[in-house]
N, C-alpha and C positions, 0 to 999 in steps of 0.2 A: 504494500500500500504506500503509494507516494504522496505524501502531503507537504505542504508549501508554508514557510517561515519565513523573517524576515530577511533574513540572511546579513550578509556584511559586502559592503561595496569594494573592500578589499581583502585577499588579494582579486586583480580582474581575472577573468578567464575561469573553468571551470576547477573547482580544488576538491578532491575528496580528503576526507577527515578520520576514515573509518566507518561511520557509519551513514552520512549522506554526503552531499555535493553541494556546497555553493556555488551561487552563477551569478557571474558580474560583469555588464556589458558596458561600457559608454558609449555614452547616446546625447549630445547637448539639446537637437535639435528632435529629437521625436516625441511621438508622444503616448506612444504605448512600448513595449519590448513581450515578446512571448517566446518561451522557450520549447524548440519541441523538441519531442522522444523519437525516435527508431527504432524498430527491429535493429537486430547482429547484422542482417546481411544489408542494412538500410532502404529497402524496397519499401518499407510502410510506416508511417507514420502513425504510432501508438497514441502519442498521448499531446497535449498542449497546455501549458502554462503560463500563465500572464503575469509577470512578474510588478507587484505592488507599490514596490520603493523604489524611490528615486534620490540620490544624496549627489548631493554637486555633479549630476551628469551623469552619477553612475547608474544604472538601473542594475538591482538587484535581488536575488531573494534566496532560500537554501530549501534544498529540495530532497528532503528525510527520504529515504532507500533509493535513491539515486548511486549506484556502487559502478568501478573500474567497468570498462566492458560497453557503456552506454556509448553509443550513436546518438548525437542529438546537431540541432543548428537553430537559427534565430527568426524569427517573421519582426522586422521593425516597422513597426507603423510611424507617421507624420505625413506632413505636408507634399504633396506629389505638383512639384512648380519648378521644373525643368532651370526655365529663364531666368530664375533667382538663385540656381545652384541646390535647389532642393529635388532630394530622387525617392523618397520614401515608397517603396510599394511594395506593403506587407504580403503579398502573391508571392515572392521572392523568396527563396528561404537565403538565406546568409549565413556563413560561413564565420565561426569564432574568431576575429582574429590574434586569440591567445590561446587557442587548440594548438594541443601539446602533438596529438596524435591524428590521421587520417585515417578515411575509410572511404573508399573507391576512390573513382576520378570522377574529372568530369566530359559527361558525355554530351556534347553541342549540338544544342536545338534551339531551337527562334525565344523558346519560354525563359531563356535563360537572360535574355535582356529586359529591362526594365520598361520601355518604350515599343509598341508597335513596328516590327519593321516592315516597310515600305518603302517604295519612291518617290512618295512624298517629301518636299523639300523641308517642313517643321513635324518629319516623322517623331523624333526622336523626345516630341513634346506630350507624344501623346500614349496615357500608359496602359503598359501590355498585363491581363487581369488575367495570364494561365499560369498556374503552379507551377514552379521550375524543380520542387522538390526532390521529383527522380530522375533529374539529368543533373543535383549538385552532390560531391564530396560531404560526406558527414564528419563532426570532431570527435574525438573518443576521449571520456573520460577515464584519464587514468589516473595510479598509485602516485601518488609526488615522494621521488627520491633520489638523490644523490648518488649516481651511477659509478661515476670511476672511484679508481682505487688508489692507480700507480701515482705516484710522487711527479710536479713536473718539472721538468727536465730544468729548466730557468737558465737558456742556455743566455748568455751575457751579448750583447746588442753588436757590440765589435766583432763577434767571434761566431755570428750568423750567416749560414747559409741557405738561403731558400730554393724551394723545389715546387715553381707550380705544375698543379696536373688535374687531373679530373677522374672522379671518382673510378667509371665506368671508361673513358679513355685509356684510365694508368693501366688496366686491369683485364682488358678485357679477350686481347691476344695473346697474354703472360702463356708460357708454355709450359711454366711448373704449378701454375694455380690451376688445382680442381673448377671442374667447366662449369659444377652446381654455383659456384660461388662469383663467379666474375664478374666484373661491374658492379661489385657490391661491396660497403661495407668492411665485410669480412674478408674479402679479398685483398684489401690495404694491411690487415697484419698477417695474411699470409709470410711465413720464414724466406723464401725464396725472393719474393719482394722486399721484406724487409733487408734482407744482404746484399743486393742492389744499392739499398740505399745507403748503407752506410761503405759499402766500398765507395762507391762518389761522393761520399764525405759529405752529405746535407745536411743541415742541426734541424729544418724547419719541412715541411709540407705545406704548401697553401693552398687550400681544395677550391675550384671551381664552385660554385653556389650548390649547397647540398641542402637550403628551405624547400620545402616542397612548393611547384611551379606549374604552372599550366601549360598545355601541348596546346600551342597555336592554333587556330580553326585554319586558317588559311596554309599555313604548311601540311598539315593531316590534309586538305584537297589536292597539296602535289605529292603524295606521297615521302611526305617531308619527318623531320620533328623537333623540337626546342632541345637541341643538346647541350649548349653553354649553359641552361636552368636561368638566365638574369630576367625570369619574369614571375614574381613571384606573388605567390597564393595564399603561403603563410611565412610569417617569422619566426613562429615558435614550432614548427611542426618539420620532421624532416622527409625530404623526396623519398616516397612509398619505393620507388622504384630502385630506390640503391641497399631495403633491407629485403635481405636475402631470407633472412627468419621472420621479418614481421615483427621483429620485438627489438626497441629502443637500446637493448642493453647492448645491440650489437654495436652501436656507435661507441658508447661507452669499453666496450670491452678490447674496439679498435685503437681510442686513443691510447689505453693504457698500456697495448702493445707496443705503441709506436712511442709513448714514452720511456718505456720501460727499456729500450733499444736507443736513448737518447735522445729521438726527433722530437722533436713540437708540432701542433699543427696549426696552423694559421686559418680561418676561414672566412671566403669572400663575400662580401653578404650586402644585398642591394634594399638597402634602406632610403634611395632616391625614385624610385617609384612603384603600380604593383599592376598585376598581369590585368587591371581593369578598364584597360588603355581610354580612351579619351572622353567626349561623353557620348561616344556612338557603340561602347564596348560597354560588356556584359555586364550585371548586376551579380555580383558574384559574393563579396565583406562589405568591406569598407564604402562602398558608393552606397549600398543602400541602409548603410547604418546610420552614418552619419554625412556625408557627402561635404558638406561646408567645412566641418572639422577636420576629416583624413585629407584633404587636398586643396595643391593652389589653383584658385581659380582665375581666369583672365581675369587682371584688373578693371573694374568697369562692367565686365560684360561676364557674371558670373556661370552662365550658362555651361560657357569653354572652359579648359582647363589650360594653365599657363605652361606650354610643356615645355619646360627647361631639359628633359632627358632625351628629347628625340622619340620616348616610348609611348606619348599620349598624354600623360598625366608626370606628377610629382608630389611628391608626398609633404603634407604642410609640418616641416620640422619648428617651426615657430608656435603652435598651439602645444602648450603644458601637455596634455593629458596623450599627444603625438609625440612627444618627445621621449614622456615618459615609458610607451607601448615599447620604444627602440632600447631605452635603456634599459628593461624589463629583458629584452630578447638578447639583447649582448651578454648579462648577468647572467639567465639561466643557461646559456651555449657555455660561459665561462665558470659556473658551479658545477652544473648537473653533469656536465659532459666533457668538463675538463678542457676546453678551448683554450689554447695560449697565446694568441691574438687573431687581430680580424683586419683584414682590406676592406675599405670600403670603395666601392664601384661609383664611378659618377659622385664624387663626394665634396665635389662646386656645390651642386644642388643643397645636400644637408644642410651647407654655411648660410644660404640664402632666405634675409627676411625682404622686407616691402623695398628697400634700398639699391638690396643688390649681395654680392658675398659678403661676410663678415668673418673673420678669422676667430672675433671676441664672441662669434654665435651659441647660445645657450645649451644647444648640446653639444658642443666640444667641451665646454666648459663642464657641465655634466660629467664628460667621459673621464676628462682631466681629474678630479676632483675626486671622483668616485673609486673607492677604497680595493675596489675588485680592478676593475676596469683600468684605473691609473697602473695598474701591475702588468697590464697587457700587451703586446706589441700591438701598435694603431697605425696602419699605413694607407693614406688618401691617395684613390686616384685623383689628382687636382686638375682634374677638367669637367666639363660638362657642355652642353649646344646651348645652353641659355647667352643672355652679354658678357661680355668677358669671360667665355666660358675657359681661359686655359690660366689658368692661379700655379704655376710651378713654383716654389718657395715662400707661398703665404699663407702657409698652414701653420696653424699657434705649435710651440715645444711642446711638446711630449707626441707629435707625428710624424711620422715619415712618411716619405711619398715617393710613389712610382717616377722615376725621372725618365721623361720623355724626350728629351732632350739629349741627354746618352744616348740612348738609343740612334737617335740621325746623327749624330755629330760622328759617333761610334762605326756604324756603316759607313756613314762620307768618310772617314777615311781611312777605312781599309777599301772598299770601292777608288781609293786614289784620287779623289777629288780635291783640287787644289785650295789651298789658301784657310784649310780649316784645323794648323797644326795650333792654336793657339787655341782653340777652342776648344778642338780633342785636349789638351794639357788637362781646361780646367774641369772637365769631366771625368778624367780623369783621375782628378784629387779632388774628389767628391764633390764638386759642385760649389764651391764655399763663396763664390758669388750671387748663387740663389739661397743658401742655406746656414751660412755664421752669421747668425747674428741673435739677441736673443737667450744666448748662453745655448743654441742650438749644438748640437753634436754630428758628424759625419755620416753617422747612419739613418739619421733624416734622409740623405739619397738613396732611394731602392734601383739600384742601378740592372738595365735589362738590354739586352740586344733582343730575344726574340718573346712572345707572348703568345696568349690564347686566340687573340686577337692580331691578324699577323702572320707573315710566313714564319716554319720552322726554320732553325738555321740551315738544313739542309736545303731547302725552297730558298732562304738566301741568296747562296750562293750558287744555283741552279735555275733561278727565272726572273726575266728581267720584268715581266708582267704577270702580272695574277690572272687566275686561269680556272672563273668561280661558275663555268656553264653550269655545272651540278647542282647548281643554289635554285635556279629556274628564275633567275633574274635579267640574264640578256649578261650576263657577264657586268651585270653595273653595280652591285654588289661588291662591299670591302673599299680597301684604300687602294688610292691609283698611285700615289706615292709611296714607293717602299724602299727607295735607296739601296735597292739591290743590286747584282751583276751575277750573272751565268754564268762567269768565267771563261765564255766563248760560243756553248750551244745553252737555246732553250729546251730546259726538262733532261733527260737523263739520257745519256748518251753511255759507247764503248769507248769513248776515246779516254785512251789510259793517261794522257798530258792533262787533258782537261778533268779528269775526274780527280788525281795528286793533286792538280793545282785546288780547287774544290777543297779536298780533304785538310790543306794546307791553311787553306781560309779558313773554316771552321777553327781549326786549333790556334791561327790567331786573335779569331773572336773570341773562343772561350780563356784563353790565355790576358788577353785584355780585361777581363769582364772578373776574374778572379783577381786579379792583380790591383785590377783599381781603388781608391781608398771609396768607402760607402759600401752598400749592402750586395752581394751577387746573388739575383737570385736567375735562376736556371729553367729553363724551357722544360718540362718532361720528354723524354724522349729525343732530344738534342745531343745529347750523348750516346745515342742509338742511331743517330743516321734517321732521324723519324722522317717521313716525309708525306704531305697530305696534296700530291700534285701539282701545284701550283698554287693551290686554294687558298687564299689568305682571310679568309671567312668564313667558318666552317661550322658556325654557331646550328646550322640546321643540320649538318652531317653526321648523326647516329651511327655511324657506321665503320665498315674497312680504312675510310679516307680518313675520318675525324679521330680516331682509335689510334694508340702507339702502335705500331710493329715493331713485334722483338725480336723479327728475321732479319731485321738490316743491320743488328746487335755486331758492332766492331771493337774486339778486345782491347784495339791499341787506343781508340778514343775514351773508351769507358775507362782506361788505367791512364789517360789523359787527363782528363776531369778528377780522377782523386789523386792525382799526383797537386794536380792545380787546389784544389782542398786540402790536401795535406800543409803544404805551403802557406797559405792563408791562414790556417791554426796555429800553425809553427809558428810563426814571422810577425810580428806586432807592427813590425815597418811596414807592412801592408794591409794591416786593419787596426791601425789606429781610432782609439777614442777618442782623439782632440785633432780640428783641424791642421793641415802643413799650416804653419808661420811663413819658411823662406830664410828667418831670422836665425843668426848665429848666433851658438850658446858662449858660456864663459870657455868651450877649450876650443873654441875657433869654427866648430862644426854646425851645420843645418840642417834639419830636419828632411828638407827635401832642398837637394840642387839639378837644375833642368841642365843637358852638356848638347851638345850639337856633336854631330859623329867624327871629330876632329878631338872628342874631350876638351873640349874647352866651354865655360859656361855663355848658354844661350845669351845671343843680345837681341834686341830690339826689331833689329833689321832682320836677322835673322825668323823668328818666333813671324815676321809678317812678311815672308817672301811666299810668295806664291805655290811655289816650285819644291820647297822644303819637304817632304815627307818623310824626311828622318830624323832621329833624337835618341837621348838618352837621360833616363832617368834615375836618380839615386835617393832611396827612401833610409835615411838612418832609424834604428830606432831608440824608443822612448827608454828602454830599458839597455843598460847598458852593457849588459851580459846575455844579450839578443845580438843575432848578425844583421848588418844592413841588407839591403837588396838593391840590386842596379840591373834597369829592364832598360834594353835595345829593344824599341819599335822601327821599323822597318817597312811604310809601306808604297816603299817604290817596287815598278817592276824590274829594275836592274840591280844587279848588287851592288853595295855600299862598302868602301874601306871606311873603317870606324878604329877610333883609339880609346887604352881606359880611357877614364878622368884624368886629366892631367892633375901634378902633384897631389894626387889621392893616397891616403896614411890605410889604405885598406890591403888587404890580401885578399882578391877574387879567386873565386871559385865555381866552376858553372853546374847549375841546377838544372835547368831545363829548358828544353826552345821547342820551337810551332814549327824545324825542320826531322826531326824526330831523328840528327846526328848525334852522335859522340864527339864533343871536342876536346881538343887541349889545348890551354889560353896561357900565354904565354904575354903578362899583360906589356910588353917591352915591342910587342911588334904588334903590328894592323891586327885586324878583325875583321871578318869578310861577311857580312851582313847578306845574306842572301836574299833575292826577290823576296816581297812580300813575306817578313819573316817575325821573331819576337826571342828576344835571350835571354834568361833571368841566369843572374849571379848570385853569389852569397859572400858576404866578406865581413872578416873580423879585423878589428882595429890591427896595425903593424906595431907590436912592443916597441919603443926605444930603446 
C-alpha cells in the first residue's frame, strides 16, 4: 500500500531511506507536479501521484513502500504559452532529471514532442495532447551508496598523463577482452587493457561522455548513431548501453581497478546543453519541467533559445537551483563513483551570464570552493559558437584547459610551415603567455596534437583533407582546417619512403607532445597506428571506422610512447611545477636556454626568420640532483649540422630520438640532425 507524506524538498531526485522514497522535483514555474509508477518492464503505468508541497520551487512529497526497483517519471502541469518560453504539457511524461538509474530508451514518435507537428509555420505553438509515456525512458529508484572502494591514486598535476578514449571505442576490437564484455564498462579493467596502459605510462583516462544520451532521430533515419554521447538525457544516470551487467556497481568496480593499477579517470561531461535541442525538439526533462529555468532563452524573444553551443539550446548556468543540479552531479560522479576529475565540453557557455563570459561566474566559483570538487582535476574546453566564443587562458586558477593553440602551432611546424619557430617555442613551454599569471601553474595547459574531435595522428600524417562521405553529409561535415600533410600520397599507400617518413612524423609529434612543459594528454589508439580513414568526425560512427584497431598495434611505437612517459616521470626538467623564468640563478644557470643549431643562444633575428626550423633546447632542473635535458627539434626536410651548447658545464648523454638510431655524441664535433627529426639528451652538471 503506497500512501503519500509530506516528504522533504531535499535531497532533489528520488532517495530511498529503507522503507519508502522521497521525491523532489523543481519546478519554479508550474503549477501542479505528479508523480507516476510503472511496471518492471515500464509498458504501464500503475499508479499517479500528485504531489502537495511546494517549498521555494521544490515540489515534493514521500511516498511510504515506494522501494529500489520502481520505474517511475513526472507529468508537470503549468502554463502551455510557447511565445513566453512556457512549454508545460502535462500529456508528457518527463524524465527525473536527478534519476540515478535508466530503464529502456527512447523510442521516437511524433507524441514525444510537446507541440503538434506540422507544416504549419507557428506549429510549434500549438500543443500536442497524446501521451508520450510508452515511447519515454523510465528513472529507477534505487539503494543510495557509496560504491568504490580503492584509495585514489592523487596522482600530483606535474607528473600527469592523460589518455582520452571512449568507452566502447577503447574496447571494442581488444583481442584479449572477452566478446561478452566489450564496449563496456567492465571491459576498461579488463588485465590485458589494463597492461597496455600502464606500459605507455598514463596516470589519467579521460572517458568520452558516459551520462546517458539520446540516439538522434535523424541519424537512426541514415542508418547512423550518437557515438561521441555529447547529447545528453541525464547527468546523474549513466549510458544503459556501456553496463554490461545492468548494475551500477560495474562503474564502480571499474574505477577501483583502474585505481588500484595507479590510473585516475577523468570524465567529460556536457553541462553546456541537453539532447532537447531547440524549441522544435522533443519534450523529453527539462523543457517540460520547467523551461524558463533549465534554459537561455533569446533575449527578447523568449520563444527561441539562445544557442551559444551550436546544439539548439544551452543550459541556464546562472539560475541557483541550475547551478546547483550540476554541482549535485559532479559531487555524486566524485563520491559515489570515485571520479578524479572532469573536462568540461563547451565550457564558454557554463561562464556565461546576460553580459557575456565571466571567468568570476558563480559556478566556477562553486566548483572552486567546494571541499570535494576543489580536490578534482577541472579542465575547460575554453570555446564555444556563442560571441567571443574562443577564451584560451581566461579561465579562473584552479583550471586547466585544452590548449588549442598547441595543437596548430604544433602541426604548423612539423608540416614545415615557415615563420612559426617562435610561436612553437612558447607552446612549447606551456603556454605562459596565455597562462602565468594569477599565481596560475603550467598544467593549466592541457596540451594535445590529436583528439576525439579530429584526425588521429595517423590521418595526420596521411590526409591532407578529411574524407567524412560516411557521415551522409556531402563530405561538409568536420573541420576543413586541419594543418595536416600526407607526406606525399593521400590515404594509405605501399610506398615504403612514404610510409618511414609517416612513421617518422608521428614519433616527432608524440616526442614533442611529451616533452613539452604543460599537461600531455594522448589520443587512444595513437600509439596503435589507429586510423579512422580520413574521417575527422566521426561522432556518428559506431563502428569499424570510429572503434581503435588493435591490428595496426606497432611494438616499436607502443615502447615509443613509454619510453617518452618514462622520461617525463623521471625528469622534472620537463614537467615542471613552476613556469621557465629565462632568468639566471645565483650559480650563473637558467632554467630554460633557447640555442640555435650553431649552440649559441637564440637572438632576435634569429627566433623571426622565416626560414628557421631549427633549434635547441635546454631545460635545467628544479632539483639539483635531477639531470637536465637538451631536445634538438629539427623540422626541416634536409639535414642540419648542429653543435652542443657552446661553453655548457654539462656532460650529454643521448636518451632518445624520433630517428629510432643508436648514436655516439661526441659533444667536440657537429651533430647531424637528420630531416625532420627530434634528440633528447641527458646531462649532469661537469664537477670542477
Amino acid at each position: 500500500m503506497i500512501t503519500l507524506k509530506e516528504g522533504s524538498p531535499y535531497p532533489r531526485g528520488a532517495s530511498f531511506d529503507g522503507k519508502g522514497t522521497n521525491f523532489a522535483l523543481f519546478s519554479d514555474h508550474a503549477t501542479s507536479v505528479t508523480v507516476c509508477l510503472f511496471s518492471v518492464d515500464g509498458s504501464s503505468e500503475t499508479e499517479r501521484i500528485q504531489l502537495k508541497e511546494c517549498t521555494n520551487g521544490i515540489w515534493h512529497g514521500y511516498l511510504d513502500g515506494v522501494k529500489p526497483g520502481q520505474r517511475y517519471g513526472y507529468r508537470v502541469d503549468g502554463p502551455w504559452d510557447p511565445a513566453q518560453g512556457q512549454r508545460f504539457n502535462a500529456n508528457k511524461l518527463v524524465l527525473d532529471p536527478y534519476a540515478r538509474k535508466l530503464s529502456g530508451a527512447i523510442k521516437w514518435d511524433d507524441s514525444l514532442y510537446g507541440y503538434t507537428i506540422s507544416d504549419a509555420q507557428d506549429a510549434d505553438l500549438v500543443m500536442d495532447k497524446r501521451d508520450s509515456a510508452a515511447f519515454m525512458p523510465k528513472g529507477i529508484v534505487i539503494d543510495p551508496a557509496t560504491l568504490v572502494k580503492a584509495k585514489k591514486p592523487n596522482i600530483r598535476w606535474p607528473k600527469t598523463i592523460i589518455y582520452e578514449a571512449h568507452v566502447r571505442g577503447l574496447t571494442m576490437q581488444h583481442p584479449l577482452i572477452p566478446n561478452d564484455i566489450r564496449g563496456t564498462f567492465a571491459a576498461l579493467s579488463d588485465s590485458a587493457l589494463i597492461s597496455h596502459l600502464q606500459k605507455i605510462g598514463i596516470t589519467a583516462i579521460e572517458l568520452l561522455p558516459i551520462h546517458a544520451f539520446t540516439q538522434d532521430h535523424y541519424l537512426l533515419e541514415k542508418n547512423l548513431s550518437n557515438y561521441w554521447g555529447y547529447n545528453n538525457l541525464s547527468y546523474f544516470a549513466p549510458e544503459p548501453a556501456y553496463m554490461g551487467s545492468g548494475e551500477l556497481e560495474e562503474i564502480a568496480k571499474t574505477v577501483d581497478s583502474l585505481h588500484e593499477a595507479g590510473i585516475e579517470v577523468i570524465l567529460d561531461v556536457v553541462y553546456n546543453h541537453t539532447c532537447e535541442g531547440n524549441h522544435l525538439g522533443p519534450t523529453l526533462s527539462w523543457k517540460g519541467i520547467d523551461n524558463l529555468s533549465y534554459y537561455k532563452e533569446l533575449p527578447g524573444n523568449p520563444r527561441y533559445y539562445d544557442n551559444l553551443t551550436g546544439c539548439g539550446n544551452a543550459l541556464n548556468t546562472s539560475h541557483p537551483k541550475v547551478l546547483q543540479m550540476i554541482m549535485d552531479s559532479l559531487r555524486m560522479w566524485a563520491t559515489v563513483y570515485g571520479i578524479d576529475g572532469f573536462r568540461f565540453d563547451l565550457a564558454l557557455t557554463l561562464g556565461r551570464n546576460e553580459t557575456g563570459f565571466s571567468r568570476d561566474h558563480a559556478l566556477f566559483h562553486a566548483m572552486l570552493q567546494d571541499p570535494i570538487l576543489s580536490q578534482c582535476k577541472l579542465i575547460a574546453e575554453p570555446w564555444d559558437v556563442g560571441p567571443g566564443g574562443f577564451q584560451l587562458g581566461s579561465f579562473p586558477p584552479g583550471f586547466s584547459e585544452w590548449n588549442g593553440d598547441y595543437r596548430d602551432v604544433t602541426r604548423e611546424f612539423w608540416t614545415g610551415k615557415e615563420g612559426v619557430l617562435s610561436s612553437f617555442a612558447s607552446r612549447f613551454a606551456a603556454s605562459s603567455d596565455l597562462f602565468n599569471e594569477q599565481h596560475r601553474r603550467p598544467w593549466s595547459s592541457v596540451n594535445f596534437i590529436t583528439a576525439h574531435d579530429g584526425f588521429t595522428l595517423h590521418d595526420l600524417v596521411s590526409y591532407n583533407e578529411k574524407h567524412n562521405e560516411a557521415n551522409g553529409e556531402d563530405n561538409n561535415d568536420g573541420a576543413n582546417d586541419n594543418r595536416s600533410w600526407n607526406c606525399g600520397a593521400e590515404g594509405e599507400t605501399d610506398s615504403a619512403e612514404i610510409n618511414a617518413l609517416r612513421a617518422q612524423q608521428k614519433r616527432n609529434f608524440l616526442a614533442t607532445l611529451f616533452l613539452s612543459q604543460g599537461i600531455p594528454m594522448l589520443l587512444a589508439g595513437d600509439e596503435l597506428n589507429n586510423s579512422q580513414s580520413g574521417n575527422n568526425n566521426t561522432y556518428c560512427q559506431n563502428n569499424e571506422m570510429g572503434w581503435v584497431n588493435w591490428d595496426n598495434a606497432d611494438d616499436s611505437l607502443i615502447n615509443f610512447v613509454g619510453e617518452l612517459a618514462t622520461l617525463r616521470k623521471k625528469y622534472s626538467a620537463i614537467s615542471r611545477a613552476e613556469f621557465l623564468t629565462g632568468k639566471l640563478n645565483e650559480h650563473g644557470n637558467s632554467d630554460v636556454t633557447w640555442f640555435n643549431v650553431n649552440g649559441e643562444v637564440m637572438t632576435d633575428e634569429q627566433w623571426d626568420d622565416p626560414n628557421n626550423k631549427s633549434m635547441a633546447v635546454k631545460f635545467m632542473s628544479s632539483n639539483k640532483n635531477e639531470s637536465s635535458i637538451l631536445v634538438f627539434l629539427n623540422a626541416s626536410h634536409v639535414t642540419v649540422e648542429a653543435q652542443m651548447p657552446c661553453n655548457d658545464v654539462h656532460d650529454w648523454k643521448p636518451v632518445l630520438n624520433s630517428i629510432l638510431k643508436n648514436e655516439i655524441v661526441d659533444t667536440k664535433t657537429s651533430l647531424h640532425l637528420e630531416p625532420r627529426s627530434v634528440y633528447v639528451y641527458e646531462g649532469d652538471l661537469i664537477k670542477s
